[in-house]
TORKOL-4160 file (C-alpha; in steps of 0.2 Angstrom, whole numbers, padded with zeros to 4 digits, m for minus):
57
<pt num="1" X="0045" Y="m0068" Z="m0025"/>
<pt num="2" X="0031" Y="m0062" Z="m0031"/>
<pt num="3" X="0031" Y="m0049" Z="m0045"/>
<pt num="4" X="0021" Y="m0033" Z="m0046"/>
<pt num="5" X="0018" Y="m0022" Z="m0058"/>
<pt num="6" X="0025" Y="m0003" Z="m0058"/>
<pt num="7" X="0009" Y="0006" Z="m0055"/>
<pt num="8" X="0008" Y="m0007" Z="m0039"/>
<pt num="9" X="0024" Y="m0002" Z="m0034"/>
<pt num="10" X="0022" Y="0019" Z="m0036"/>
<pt num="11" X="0005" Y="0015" Z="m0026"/>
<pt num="12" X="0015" Y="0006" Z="m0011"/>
<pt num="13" X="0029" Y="0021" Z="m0014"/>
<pt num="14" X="0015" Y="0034" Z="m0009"/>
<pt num="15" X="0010" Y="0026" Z="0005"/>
<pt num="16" X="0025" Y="0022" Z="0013"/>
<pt num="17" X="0029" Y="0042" Z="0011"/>
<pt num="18" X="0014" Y="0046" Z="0020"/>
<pt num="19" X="0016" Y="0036" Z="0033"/>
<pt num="20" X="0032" Y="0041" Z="0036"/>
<pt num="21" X="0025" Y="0058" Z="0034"/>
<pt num="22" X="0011" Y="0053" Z="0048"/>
<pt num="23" X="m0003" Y="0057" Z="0035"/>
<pt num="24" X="m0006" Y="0037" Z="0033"/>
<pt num="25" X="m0022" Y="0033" Z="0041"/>
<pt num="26" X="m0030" Y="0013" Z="0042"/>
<pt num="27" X="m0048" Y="0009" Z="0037"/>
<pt num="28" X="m0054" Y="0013" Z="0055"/>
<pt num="29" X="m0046" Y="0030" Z="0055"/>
<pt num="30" X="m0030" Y="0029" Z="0066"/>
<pt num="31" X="m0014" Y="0032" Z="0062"/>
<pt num="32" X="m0001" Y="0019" Z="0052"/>
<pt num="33" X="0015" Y="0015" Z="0060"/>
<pt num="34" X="0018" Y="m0003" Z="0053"/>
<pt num="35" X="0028" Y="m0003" Z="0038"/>
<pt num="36" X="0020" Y="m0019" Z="0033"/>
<pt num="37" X="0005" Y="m0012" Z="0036"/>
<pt num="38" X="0008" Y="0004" Z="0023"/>
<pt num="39" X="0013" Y="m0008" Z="0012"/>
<pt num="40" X="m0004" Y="m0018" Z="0012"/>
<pt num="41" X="m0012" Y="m0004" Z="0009"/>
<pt num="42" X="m0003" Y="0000" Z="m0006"/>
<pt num="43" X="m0006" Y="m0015" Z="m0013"/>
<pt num="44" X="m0023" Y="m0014" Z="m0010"/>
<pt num="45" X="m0025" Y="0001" Z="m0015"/>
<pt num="46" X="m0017" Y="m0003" Z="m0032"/>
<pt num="47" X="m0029" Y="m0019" Z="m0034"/>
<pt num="48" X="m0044" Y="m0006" Z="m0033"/>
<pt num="49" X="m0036" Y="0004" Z="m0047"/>
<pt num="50" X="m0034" Y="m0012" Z="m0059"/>
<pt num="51" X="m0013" Y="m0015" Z="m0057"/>
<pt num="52" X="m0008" Y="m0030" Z="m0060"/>
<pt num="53" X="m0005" Y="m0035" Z="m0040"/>
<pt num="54" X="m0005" Y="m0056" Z="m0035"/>
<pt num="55" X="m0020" Y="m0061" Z="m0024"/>
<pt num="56" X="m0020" Y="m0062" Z="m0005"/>
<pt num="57" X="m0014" Y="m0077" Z="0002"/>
């Protein structure tokens, strides 16, 4: 399992509440309904901001 640091993970925490919110929106502008989805946001999200967040793969 990968690890991720605690920023990583209060980033993919906002974005799951906004999703279940149904305030998550995608890079083309529709709404979020995948919880995978959310979560890869977060992370990527978190790798913009400089957390420490393992590479794609």
């Amino acid at each position: 399992m990968a690890k991720y640091s605690e920023k990583a993970g209060e980033k993919v925490e906002k974005t799951m509440h906004e999703m279940k919110e149904g305030k998550l929106k995608s890079g083309t502008g529709k709404k979020v309904t995948s919880k995978k989805q959310a979560i890869a946001i977060g992370l990527s999200e978190a790798r913009k901001a400089g957390a420490k967040v393992p590479k794609k793969g």
